[in-house]
N, C-alpha and C positions, 0 to 999 in steps of 0.2 A: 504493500500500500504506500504511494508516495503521500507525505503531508507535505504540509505548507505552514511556514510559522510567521508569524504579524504583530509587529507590536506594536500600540495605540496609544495614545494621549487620550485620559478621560476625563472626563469635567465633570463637575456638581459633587464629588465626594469631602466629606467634612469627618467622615472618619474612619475608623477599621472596620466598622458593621458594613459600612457603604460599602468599601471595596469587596467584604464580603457576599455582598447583595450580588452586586457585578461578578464576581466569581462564578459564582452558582447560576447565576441565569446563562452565563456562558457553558458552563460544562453541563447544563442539562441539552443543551443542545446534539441531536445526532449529527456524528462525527468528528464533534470537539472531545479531541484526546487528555488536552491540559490543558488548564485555563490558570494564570496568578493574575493578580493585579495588586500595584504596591499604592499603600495611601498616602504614603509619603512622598512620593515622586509623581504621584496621579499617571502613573506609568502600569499598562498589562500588555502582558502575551499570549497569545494564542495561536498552540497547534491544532492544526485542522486537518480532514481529509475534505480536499475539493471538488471531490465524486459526491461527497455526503452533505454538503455544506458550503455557503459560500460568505462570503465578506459580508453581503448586505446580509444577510440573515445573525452575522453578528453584531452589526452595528443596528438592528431593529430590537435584537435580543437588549443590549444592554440601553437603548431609548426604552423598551418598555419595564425596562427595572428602574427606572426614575431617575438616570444618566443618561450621559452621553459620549460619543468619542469623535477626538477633533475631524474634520472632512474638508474636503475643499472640492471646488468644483472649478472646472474648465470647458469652453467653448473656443473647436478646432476649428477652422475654416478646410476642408482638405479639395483639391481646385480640380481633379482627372477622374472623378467620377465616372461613368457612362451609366448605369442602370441601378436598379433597386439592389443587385446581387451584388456592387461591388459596397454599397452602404453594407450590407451584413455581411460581407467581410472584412470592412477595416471595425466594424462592431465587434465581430469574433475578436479580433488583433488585440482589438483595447481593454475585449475583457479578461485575454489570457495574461496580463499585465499583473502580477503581482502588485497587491494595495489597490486596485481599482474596485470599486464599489459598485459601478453600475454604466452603463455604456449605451446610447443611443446617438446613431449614426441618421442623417434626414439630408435625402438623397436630392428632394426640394429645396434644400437650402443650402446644401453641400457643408453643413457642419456636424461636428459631432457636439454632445454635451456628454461629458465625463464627470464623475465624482467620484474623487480616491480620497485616498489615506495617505497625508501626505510625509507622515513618518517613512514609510515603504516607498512610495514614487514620486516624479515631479511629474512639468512638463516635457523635460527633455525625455521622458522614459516614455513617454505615451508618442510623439511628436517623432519617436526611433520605430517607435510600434507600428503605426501607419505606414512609415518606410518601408519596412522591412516587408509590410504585407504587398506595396508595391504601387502607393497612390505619396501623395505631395502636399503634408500638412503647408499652412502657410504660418512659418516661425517669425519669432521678431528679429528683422532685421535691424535692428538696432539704429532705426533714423527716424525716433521719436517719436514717433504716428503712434496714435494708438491701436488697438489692437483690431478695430471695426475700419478703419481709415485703410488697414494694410489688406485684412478681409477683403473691403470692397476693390485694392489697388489689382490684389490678385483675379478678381473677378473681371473686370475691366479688360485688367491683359489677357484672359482667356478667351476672351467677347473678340479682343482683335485677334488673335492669334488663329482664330476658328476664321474669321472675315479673310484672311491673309491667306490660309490654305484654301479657302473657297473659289479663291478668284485666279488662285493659282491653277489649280486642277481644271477651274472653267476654261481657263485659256488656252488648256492642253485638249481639255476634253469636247470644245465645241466641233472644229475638223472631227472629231471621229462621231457625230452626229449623222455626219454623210454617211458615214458605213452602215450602222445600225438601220437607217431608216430604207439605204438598197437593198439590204440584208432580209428586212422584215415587211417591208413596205410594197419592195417595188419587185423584189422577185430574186432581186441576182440579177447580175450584168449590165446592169445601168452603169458605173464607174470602170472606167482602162483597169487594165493590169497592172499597169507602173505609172510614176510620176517622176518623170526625168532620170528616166532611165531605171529607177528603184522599185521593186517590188510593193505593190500595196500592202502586203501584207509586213514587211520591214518598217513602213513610215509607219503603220496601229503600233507597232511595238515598239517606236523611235516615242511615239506622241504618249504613249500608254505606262512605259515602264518609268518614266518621273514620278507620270502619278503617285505607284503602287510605291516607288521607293520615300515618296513626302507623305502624303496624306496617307498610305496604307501603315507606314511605320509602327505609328501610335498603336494602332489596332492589334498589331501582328505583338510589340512588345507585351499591351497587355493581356494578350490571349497567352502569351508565354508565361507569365506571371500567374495568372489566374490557374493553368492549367497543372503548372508545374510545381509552385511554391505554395497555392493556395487549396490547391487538386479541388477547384471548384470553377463552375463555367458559367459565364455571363455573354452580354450581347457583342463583344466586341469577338467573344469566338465565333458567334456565326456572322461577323460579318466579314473576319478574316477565312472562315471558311467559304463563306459566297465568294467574295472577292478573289482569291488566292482560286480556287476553281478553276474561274473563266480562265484567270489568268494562265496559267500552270497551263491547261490544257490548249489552250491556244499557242503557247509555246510550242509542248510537244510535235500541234499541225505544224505549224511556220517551220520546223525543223524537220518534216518529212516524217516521221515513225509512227503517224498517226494520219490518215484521211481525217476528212471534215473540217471544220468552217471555223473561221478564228472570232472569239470572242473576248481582241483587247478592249475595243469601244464600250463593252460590260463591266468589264473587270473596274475599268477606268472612272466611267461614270456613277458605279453602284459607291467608291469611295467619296464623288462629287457631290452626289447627294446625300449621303449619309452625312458627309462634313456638312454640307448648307444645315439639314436638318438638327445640328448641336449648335452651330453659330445661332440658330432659330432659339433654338430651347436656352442656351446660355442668355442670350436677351431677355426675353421671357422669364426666366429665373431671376433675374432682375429685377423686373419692374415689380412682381410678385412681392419680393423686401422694397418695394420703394415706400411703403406707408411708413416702418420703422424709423431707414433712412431720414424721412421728412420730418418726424417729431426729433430725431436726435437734432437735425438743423436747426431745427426750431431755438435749442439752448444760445443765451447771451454768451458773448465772446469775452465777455472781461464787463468788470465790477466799478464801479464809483463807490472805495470805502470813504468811511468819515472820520477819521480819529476824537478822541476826548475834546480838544480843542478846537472842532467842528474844521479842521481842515480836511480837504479831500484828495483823493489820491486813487487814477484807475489804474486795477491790477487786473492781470488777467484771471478767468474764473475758474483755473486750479489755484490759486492760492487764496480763493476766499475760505475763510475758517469759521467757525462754531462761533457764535458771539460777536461776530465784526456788524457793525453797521452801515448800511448800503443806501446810499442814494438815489431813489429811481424816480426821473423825470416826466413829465408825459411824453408819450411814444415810444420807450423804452423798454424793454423786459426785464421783469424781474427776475435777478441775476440764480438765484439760490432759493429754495425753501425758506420762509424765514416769519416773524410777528412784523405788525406795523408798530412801530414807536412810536409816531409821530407824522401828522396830515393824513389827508381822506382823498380818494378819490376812486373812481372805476374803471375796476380791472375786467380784462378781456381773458373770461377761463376758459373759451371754447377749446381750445387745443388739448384741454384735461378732461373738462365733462362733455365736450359736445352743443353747449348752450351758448348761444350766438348773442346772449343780454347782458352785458358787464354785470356784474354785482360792484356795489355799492362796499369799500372798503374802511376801515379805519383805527384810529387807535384801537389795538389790543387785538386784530382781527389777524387771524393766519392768511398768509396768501402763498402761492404756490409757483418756483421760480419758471421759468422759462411764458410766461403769462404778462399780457402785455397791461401797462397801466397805461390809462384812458388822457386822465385830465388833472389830475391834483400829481403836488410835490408830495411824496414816499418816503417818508425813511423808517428800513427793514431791517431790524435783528437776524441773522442769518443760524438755522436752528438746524437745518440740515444741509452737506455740501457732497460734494460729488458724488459717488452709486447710490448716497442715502434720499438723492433728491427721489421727491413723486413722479417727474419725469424718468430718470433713470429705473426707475422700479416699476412702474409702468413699459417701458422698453425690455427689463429682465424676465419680466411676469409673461410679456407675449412672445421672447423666443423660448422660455422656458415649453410654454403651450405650446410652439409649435414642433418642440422636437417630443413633446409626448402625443404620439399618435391614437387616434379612434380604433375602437376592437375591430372594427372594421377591415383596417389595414389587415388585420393578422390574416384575414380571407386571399389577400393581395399578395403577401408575404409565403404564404402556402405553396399557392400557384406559381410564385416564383422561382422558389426554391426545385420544383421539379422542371418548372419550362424549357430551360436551354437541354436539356440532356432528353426529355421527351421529344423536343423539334428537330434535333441532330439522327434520335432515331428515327424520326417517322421521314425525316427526310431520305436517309440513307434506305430504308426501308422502300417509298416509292421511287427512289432511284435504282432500284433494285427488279420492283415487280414490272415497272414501265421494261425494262432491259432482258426481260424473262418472258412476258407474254406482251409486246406491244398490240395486238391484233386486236385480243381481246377488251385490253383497255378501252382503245384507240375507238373500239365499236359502243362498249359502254358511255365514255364519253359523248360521242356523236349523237346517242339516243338522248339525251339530257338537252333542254331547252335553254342554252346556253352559246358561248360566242365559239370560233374554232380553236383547233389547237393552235401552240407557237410552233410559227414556221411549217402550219400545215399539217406537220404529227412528224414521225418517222417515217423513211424512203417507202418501209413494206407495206406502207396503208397512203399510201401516195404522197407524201409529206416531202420535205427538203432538205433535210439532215438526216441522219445515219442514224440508227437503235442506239447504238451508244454514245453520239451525240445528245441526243435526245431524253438519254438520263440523265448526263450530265446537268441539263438546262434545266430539268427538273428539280433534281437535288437543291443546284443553288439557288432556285426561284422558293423552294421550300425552307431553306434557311434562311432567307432572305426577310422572306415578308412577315416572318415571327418578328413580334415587338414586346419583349418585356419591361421595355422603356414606359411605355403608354401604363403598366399596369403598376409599376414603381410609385410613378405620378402622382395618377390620377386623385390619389388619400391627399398624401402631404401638401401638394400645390392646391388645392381645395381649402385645407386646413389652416398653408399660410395666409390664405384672402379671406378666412372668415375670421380669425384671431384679430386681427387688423382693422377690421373693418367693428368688431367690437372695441378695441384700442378707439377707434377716431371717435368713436358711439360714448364713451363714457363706458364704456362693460369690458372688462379683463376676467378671462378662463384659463384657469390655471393650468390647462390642459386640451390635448386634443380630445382625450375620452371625458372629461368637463365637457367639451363643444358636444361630444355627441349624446351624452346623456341628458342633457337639459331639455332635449327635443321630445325627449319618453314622460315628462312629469305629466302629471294629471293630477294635482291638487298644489296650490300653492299655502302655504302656513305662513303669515303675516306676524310678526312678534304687533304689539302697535304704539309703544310710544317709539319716537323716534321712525318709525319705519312706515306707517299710515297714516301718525301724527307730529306736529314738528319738532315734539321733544321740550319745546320752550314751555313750561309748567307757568301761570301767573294766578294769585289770590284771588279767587270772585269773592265769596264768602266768608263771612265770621257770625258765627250764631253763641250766643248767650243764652244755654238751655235756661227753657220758660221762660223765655223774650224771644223777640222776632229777630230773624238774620240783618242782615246789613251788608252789602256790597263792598267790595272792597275799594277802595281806591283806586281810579281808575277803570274799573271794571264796568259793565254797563249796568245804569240803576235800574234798568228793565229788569235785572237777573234777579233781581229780589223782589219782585210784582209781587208774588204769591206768599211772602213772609211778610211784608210789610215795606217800610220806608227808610232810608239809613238812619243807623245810629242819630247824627248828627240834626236827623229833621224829625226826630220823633223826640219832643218835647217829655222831659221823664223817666226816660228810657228804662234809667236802671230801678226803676221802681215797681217793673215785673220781671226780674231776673233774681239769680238768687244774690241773698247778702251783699254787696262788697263787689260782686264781679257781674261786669260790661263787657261789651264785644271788646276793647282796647284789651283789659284784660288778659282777655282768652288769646287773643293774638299776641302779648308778650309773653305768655306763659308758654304756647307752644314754638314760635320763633325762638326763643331760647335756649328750647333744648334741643330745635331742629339746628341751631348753628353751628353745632358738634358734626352737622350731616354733609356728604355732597351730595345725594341723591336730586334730582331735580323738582322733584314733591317738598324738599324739606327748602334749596335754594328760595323757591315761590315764593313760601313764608316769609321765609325772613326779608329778602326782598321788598315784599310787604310790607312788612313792620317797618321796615327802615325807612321805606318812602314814607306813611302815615307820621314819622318821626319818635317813634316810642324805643325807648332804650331798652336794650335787650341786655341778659346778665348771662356769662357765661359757664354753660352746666359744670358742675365739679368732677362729674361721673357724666359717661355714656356709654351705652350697648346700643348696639341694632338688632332689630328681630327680623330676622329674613321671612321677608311676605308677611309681615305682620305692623310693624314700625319700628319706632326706638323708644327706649326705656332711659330716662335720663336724673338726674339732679340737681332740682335748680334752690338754692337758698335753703339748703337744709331738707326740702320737698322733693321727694320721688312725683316726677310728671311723665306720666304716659302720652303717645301721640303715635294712633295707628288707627287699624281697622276694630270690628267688632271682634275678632279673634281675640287681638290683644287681649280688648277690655276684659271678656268674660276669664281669661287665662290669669286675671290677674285681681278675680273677685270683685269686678265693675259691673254694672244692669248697663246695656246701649239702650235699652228697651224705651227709657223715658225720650230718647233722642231719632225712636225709628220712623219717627211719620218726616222729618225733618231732614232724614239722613236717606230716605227714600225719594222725597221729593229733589234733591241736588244728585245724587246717582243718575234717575230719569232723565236728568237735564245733560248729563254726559259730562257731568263733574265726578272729580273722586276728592270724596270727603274723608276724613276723617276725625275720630274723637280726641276730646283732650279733657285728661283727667290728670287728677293730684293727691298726692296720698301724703296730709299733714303729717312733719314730725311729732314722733310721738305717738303717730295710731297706726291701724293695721289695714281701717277700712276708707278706702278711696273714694274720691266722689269729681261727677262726670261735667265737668265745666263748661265742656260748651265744643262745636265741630267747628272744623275750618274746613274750605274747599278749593281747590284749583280744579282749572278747567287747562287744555292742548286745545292747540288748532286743530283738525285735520288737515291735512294736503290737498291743497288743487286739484293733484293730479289724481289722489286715492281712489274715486270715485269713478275715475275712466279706466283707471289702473286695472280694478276688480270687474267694471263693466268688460275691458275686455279679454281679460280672462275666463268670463263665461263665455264670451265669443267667438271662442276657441274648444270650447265646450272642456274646459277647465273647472276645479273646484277652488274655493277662495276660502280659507279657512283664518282664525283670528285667537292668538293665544295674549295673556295677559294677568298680570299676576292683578290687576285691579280688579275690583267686584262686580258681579254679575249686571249689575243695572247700569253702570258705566260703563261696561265693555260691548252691551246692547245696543249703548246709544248709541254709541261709535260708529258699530256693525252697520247700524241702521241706517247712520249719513253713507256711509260706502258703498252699502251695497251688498252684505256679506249678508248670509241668512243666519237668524240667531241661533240656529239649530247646530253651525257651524263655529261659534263660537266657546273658547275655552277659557273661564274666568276664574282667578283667587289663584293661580297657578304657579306656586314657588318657584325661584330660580331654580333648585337643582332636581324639579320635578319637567322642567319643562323639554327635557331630551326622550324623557317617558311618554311624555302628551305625542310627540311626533312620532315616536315606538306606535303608539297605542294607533294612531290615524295610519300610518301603513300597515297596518294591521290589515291582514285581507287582500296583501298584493298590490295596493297603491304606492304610487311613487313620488315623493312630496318634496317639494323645495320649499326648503327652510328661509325665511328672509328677517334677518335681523340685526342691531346694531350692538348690542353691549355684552359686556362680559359676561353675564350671563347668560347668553345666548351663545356661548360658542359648544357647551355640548351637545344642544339641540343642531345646530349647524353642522358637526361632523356628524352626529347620526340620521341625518335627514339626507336622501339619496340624491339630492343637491341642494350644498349649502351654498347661501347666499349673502352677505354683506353690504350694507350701506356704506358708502366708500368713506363717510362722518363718522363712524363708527368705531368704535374703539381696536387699536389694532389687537388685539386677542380674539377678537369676532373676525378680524380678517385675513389672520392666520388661518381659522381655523377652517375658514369658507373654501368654497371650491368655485365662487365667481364674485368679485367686487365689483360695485356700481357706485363710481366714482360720482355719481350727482345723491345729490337726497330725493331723488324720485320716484315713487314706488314704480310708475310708467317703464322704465327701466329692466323692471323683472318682463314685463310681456317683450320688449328690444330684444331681451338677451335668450329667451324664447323662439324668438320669431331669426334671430342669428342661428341659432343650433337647428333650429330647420332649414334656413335657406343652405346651409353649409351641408348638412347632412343629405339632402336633393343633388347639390353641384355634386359630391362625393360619387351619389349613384349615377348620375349624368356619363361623369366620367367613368367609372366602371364598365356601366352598358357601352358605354364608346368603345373601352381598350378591349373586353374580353368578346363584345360584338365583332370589331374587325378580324382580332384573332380564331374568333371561332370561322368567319364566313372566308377568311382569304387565304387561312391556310389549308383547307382542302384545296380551295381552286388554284392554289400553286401545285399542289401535290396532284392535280390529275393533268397538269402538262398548260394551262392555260393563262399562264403569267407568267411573261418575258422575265427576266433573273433584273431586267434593268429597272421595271414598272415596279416590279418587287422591292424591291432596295427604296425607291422614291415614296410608295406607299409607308414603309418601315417607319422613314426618316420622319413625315409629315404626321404618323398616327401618333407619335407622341406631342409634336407643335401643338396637333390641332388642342389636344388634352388640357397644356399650359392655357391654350388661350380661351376652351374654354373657360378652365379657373378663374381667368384675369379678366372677361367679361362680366363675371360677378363682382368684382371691385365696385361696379355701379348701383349696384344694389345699396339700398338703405331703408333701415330696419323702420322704418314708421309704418312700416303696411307689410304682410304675409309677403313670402317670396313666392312669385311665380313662374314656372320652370321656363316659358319663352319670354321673359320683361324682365324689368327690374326688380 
């Protein structure tokens, strides 16, 4: 048994039990022989058998022991690709890489994305790896670029390099158009013998064999590679095989040891078009990354910092730092993630969210760099800088997604894996049967409602080439017109244009099997502060049990119709309230022990009180009750401020407060109580409710409307109580049947357990941290891009605007992509089913073949890139936008 031994840097251990944790989770592992790990150097080893076990399965093992071990990741640019087969061989290369972790290779983008162990490997070990399997990572050349600059330098040069052999081989290979088309056209004998005294057949081979020695090279090398060093075959074997063919064989005539008919002007042109057809696809593979390209240009070039003594000084924008303050003019970008310090004005976020209306900026407000300000003087704190900016992670998020492909692919991948070796035999195969019983073919064929043979058939069924000419043409016309280019494709270049086109949209999927699973949901689950409503919580109410409510400040005096008149206008007030306490009261007593909070129920409060101007005292003690309230100490006094749960948990009646606390719930407020439990006694008593009220969203309403529209379910979870999660429901849209209310934080991954329940597929949509293990257990989480990043970790799509309209976009993405996907598929495996018989029964020229080959994968790229017009405001439909 060969092992393999690795040793890792681990984080998060604080003592020997830790490391012992990691021990154990590693050697329970099948075919971990030894595992130590030291606590004191946060250093272990691990021998392994790599038949039983692999790296990522140990680096998951000790993540799910509540550690971790250091990783790094890499993205290779590698430029000599030709098909899907040579991606999963420079994959196999990277993954037999001692310390490599995990390896995807994306034949659409010609990059690889690697994560290893960077104790065991670098990049020069991976970057030797691809070598050696026999393609051309693109290393740094050490002239500063960075590392996408140099990516894209090499692409470019590929782009000409394909253009240069195009036009080359064209200029050789136009004169031998003549032959071909006397050849096939016109009969034989249209063209002399000789041309200044030379044989014709000398000048095909004079015009012909450049070709084969320029543009065939490439091909012929990496068939050599593939076949030899990697003993696996891809497309450039059969086209060194088509090509080498005609060639070869027509030598053999032109030299006498063989009758029949020369076929340089084949040989010739089948590398003419195969070259055009990569210069084609290389373009196209281009434009494909041009959305990424275009936001990375988007970034400022350099910074106006300010120093303490307000002097200015622009640096370029690598060297702005954490803490520097930026001055951004109008018309200018802002340079870095960063706070406004200081002046107001509007910023232009379409480049981030997609929304073409400035928002309105100012003191204390985050803005987002590479984002243009409008009209007011900026100065920005700079709180994130380089990869940490929202553009760069936005750029990281969609190549990461496009090198993780849909299951899809793996149908594509199948197929590929057997094609080249199945078309080599069925090729040699009908070059074989044609060459054994031509009569009978030649008769079958003829009955079929179909065009004639090439060149007529063979001489014995009155044709114009010879039996074994005639399998020759066969052969190479059948290795020829196989395309496992088209079926390489047809996933990834689909998958680059709908990533992208969610990038420009405000929606990021963290994946390509993200992009195709979003398309399966059939219920969406709504968290709703923050995500249906705008999260900003403000005071409506202060009620003084056994007195009437009173409106908050600010709040509308209409919202107390039904209690009465504010405090302030009802003459006497507290002369039906109890003892000593007024609505003023009840709102300093619960503002003060809410000041301990930051929930945004408790912010309201206080808020409240501080505008009304009533001094708040600060609790001496505080707890929070999850889904319940907080428990605090003000002045010696235990004061409660939660729901009815609280109260009754803590020997309180709500009872006196429920016709009161019913009528503000209805209203789509969330009330709660606020009781006091004097020092010195045991039994508490119920002072009086307070209530905030949330917006909804504009867009909630169309959001859920078309969700049904889609014949979708729209479901609504919330830890607030049932009468205010109804009212919600109700302005939305949502059926209260569908609603789940009083629903703890760490109950709410259960609530979404419980609604898939029965085989539904639910996308989770939520902003805070307690939303994020409902979001990994719901079979597509989702994220408000506002959201706290722990909810966006944990999501599997961010929607960089606060709009719930957003969830149906990133919907309506995952289908129009997952449509282009099959488009393309029915294209590659349609032409390959119908054109490789009709090569293999004698009826496609080996030259028509070759130009078919080249083109079935173009046409594949363009249809992808056609979709780039597509925009997500309406269903995709498979002939429009």
């Amino acid at each position: 048994m060969n092992t393999r031994k690795s040793q890792l840097d681990v984080q998060g251990m604080s003592c020997a039990n830790c490391s012992g944790t990691v021990g154990g989770a590693l050697e329970a592992l099948d075919g971990v022989e030894e595992a130590t790990v030291d606590f004191a150097t946060d250093e272990g080893t691990v021998e392994y058998d790599p038949e039983a076990t692999s790296l990522a399965e140990i680096y998951a093992a000790i993540d799910e022991s509540g550690y971790s071990a250091v990783r790094s990741s890499a993205s290779i640019g590698i430029t000599d690709m030709t098909c899907s087969n040579c991606a999963e061989t420079n994959e196999q290369a990277l993954e037999d890489v001692p310390g490599v972790i995990s390896a995807e290779v994306n034949y659409a983008t010609d990059e690889a994305a690697v994560e290893y162990n960077p104790v065991e490997t670098s990049r020069e070990h991976l970057y030797d790896a691809i070598e050696a399997a026999g393609y051309s990572p693109v290393r740094d050349d050490g002239s500063g670029e960075s590392e996408r600059d140099q990516r894209d330098a090499a692409r470019d040069e590929e782009i000409r390099k394909q253009f240069r052999l195009t036009l080359f081989g064209a200029a050789l290979s136009i004169p031998l158009l003549a032959f071909l088309v006397e050849k096939f056209l016109l009969g034989g004998g249209a063209l002399p013998e000789t041309a200044f005294g030379v044989e014709l057949g000398w000048v095909e081979f004079a015009l012909a064999t450049p070709v084969q020695a320029v543009l065939g090279w490439p091909f012929y090398k990496n068939s050599y590679k593939a076949l030899v060093k990697n003993r696996s075959a891809n497309m450039d074997v059969l086209i060194a095989l088509g090509s080498s063919t005609a060639y070869l064989y027509s030598v053999v005539v032109l030299l006498g040891l063989l009758a029949g008919g020369l076929y340089f002007d084949t040989a010739a042109l089948i590398l003419v078009f195969i070259t055009l057809g990569n210069y084609l696809e290389a373009r196209s593979k281009g434009q494909a990354g041009e959305a990424l390209q275009e936001l990375l240009e988007m970034e400022a070039d350099a910074a106006t910092v300010v120093d303490a003594e307000g002097n200015e000084q622009e640096v370029p924008l690598d060297e702005v730092a954490v803490g520097d303050h930026m001055k951004i003019r109008p018309g200018e970008k802002i340079p870095t993630d960063g706070v406004v310090v200081a002046g107001s004005s509007a910023v232009d976020e379409s480049m981030v969210t997609g929304e073409s209306v400035p928002v309105e900026k100012g003191e204390g407000d985050e803005v987002v760099g590479s984002t243009i300000n409008e009209n007011g003087v900026l100065t920005v704190e700079a709180t994130k800088v380089g990869s940490d900016t929202a553009l760069q992670q936005i750029v990281q998020t969609v190549k990461e997604a496009q090198s993780r492909q849909p299951e899809i692919q793996n149908l594509a991948d199948r197929i590929s894996s057997y094609f080249v070796p199945i078309v080599i035999a069925n090729a040699l195969l009908w070059g074989v049967v044609w060459y054994a019983f031509p009569e009978a073919l030649a008769g079958f064929v003829g009955s079929l409602p179909l065009w004639g043979l090439v060149a007529g058939g063979p001489t014995v069924v009155g044709g114009t080439v010879s039996v074994f000419e005639f399998a020759v043409v066969v052969f190479a016309s059948a290795v020829l017109i196989a395309c496992p280019c088209a079926l390489g494709l047809a996933t990834p270049a689909a998958t680059m244009v709908g990533t992208s086109i969610g990038a420009q949209t405000g929606v990021l999927f963290k994946g390509g099997d993200v992009l195709e699973r979003a398309k399966d949901v059939d219920t969406v689950v709504f968290d709703k502060t923050g995500t249906l409503t705008e999260g900003e919580m403000e005071l409506t109410d202060v009620v003084a049990l056994d007195g009437a409510p009173t409106a908050a400040d600010g709040a509308d005096p209409e919202a107390a119709a039904d209690g009465g008149a504010r405090l302030e206008e009802r003459p006497n007030a507290e002369s039906d309230t109890q003892p000593g306490v007024d609505e003023n009261d009840v709102l300093r007593v619960a503002a003060s022990a809410e000041s301990g909070s930051e929930h945004p129920l408790a912010r309201a409060i206080v808020d409240g009180a501080e505008e009304r101007g009533i001094d708040l005292t600060d609790p001496t003690d505080f707890e929070n009750v999850p889904g319940e309230g907080i428990r605090a100490t003000i002045d010696g006094e235990d004061v409660l401020v939660g729901n009815r749960k609280l109260m009754r948990e803590n020997g309180i009646d709500p009872d006196p407060a429920a016709e009161e606390l019913e009528r503000l719930e209805t209203e789509g407020k969330t009330a709660m109580c606020v009781a006091r439990v004097p020092a010195g006694t045991e039994t508490g008593e119920l002072l009086g409710l307070v209530a905030d009220a949330d917006t909804v969203k504009e867009s909630a309403t169309e959001a859920v409307a078309a969700l049904y529209d889609r014949s979708l379910e729209a479901h609504m979870i919330t830890g607030d109580n049932e009468r205010t999660a109804e009212a919600v429901a109700e302005q939305v849209g949502i059926d209260p049947a569908n609603v789940r209310a009083g629903v703890l934080p760490e109950d709410k991954a259960d609530a979404v357990d419980e609604i898939q329940t029965g085989g539904k597929r639910a996308m989770m949509v939520g902003d805070g941290v307690n939303d994020a293990p409902a979001l990994a257990t719901a079979y597509v989480g989702t994220a408000i891009g506002s959201g706290t990043d722990v909810a966006i970790e944990a999501a599997d799509v961010t929607l960089m605007r606060d709009d719930p309209l957003d969830v149906v976009k990133a919907i309506r993405i995952s289908d129009g992509t997952l449509r282009k996907i099959k488009q393309n598929l029915f294209w590659a495996l349609g032409y390959n089913t119908a054109m490789i018989p009709l090569a293999s029964l004698g009826l496609l020229q080996p030259v028509l073949a070759a130009a078919a080959m080249a083109f079935s994968s173009v046409s594949v790229l363009t249809n992808s890139l056609l979709f780039r017009r597509y925009t997500p405001d309406h269903d995709y439909r498979l002939f429009g936008r």
